[in-house]
NULOPA-375321 format. One line per field, with one value per residue: residue number from 1; residue in three letters; x, y, z of N, C-alpha, C in turn. Coordinates in steps of 0.2 Angstrom, whole numbers, always signed. Layout:
N
nr [NUM/...]
rest [ala/...]
n_xx [X/...]
n_yy [Y/...]
n_zz [Z/...]
ca_xx [X/...]
ca_yy [Y/...]
ca_zz [Z/...]
c_xx [X/...]
c_yy [Y/...]
c_zz [Z/...]
! end
This chain:
57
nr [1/2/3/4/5/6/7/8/9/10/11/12/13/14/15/16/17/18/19/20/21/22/23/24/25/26/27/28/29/30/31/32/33/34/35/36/37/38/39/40/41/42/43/44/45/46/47/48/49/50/51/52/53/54/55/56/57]
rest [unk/unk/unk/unk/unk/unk/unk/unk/unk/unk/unk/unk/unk/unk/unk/unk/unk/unk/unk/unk/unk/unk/unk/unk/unk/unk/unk/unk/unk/unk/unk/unk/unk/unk/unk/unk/unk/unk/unk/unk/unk/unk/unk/unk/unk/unk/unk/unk/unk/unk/unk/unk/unk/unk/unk/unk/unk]
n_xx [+4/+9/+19/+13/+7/+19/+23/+15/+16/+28/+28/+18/+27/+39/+32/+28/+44/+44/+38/+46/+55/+65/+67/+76/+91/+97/+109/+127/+136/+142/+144/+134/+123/+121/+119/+107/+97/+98/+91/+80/+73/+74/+65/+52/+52/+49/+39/+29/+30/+24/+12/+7/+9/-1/-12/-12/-17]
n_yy [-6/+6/+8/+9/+20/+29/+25/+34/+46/+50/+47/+58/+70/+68/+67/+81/+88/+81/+92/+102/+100/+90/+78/+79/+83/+100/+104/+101/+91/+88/+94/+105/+97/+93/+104/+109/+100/+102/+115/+114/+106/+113/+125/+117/+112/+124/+127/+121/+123/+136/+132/+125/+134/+144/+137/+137/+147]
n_zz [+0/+3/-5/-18/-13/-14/-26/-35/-30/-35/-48/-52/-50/-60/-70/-70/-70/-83/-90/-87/-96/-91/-98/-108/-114/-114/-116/-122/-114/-96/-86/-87/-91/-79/-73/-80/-75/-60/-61/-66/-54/-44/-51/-48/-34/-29/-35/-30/-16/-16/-20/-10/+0/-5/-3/+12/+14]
ca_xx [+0/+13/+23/+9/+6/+23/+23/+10/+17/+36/+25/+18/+31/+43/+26/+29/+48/+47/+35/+51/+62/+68/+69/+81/+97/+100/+116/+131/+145/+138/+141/+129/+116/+120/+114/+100/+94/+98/+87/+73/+70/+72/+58/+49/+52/+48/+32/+27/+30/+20/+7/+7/+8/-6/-18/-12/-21]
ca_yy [+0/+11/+7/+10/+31/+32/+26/+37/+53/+51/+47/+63/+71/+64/+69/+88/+87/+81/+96/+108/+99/+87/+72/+81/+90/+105/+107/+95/+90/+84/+97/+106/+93/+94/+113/+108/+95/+107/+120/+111/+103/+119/+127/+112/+114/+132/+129/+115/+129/+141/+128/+123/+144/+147/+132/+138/+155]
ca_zz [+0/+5/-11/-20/-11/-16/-33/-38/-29/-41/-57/-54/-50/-65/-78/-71/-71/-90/-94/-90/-101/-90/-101/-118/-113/-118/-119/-121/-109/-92/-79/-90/-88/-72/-67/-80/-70/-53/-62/-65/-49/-40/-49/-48/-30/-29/-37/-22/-9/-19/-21/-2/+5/-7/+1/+18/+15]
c_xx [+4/+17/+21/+7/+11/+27/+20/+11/+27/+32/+22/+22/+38/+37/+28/+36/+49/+42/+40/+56/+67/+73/+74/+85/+97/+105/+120/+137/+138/+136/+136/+124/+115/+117/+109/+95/+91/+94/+80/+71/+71/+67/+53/+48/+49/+41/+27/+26/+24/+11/+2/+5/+1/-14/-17/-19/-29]
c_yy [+6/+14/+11/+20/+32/+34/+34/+45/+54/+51/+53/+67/+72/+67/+77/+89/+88/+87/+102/+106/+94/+81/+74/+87/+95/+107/+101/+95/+89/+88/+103/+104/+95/+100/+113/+107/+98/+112/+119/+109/+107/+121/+123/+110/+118/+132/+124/+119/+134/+140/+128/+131/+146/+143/+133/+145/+152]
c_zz [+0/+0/-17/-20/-15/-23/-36/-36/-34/-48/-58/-54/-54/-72/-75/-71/-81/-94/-93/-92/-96/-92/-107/-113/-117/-122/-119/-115/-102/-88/-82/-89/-84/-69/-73/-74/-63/-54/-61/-60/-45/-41/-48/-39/-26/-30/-32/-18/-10/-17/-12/+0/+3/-3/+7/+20/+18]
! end
């Protein structure tokens, strides 16, 4: 059951990731990817907090 909540909270999670370009690098060379990667899941991040501060009101 447990496995199951936590599935289903990465799969969404992983479908809003790959709506900011997380799945096709932009650039090449790695450490590139890398503060992609770091980018996206900060705003993706950012917009959780957002989400949550806004539901708090």
């Amino acid at each position: 059951k447990d496995i199951r909540k936590r599935q289903h909270l990465m799969e969404r999670s992983f479908a809003r990731s790959s709506r900011y370009g997380f799945k096709r690098a932009r650039w090449r060379r790695l450490w590139r990817v890398k503060i992609q990667e770091l980018l996206t899941a900060t705003v993706q991040n950012i917009l959780v907090y957002v989400r949550y501060a806004k539901d708090r009101r």
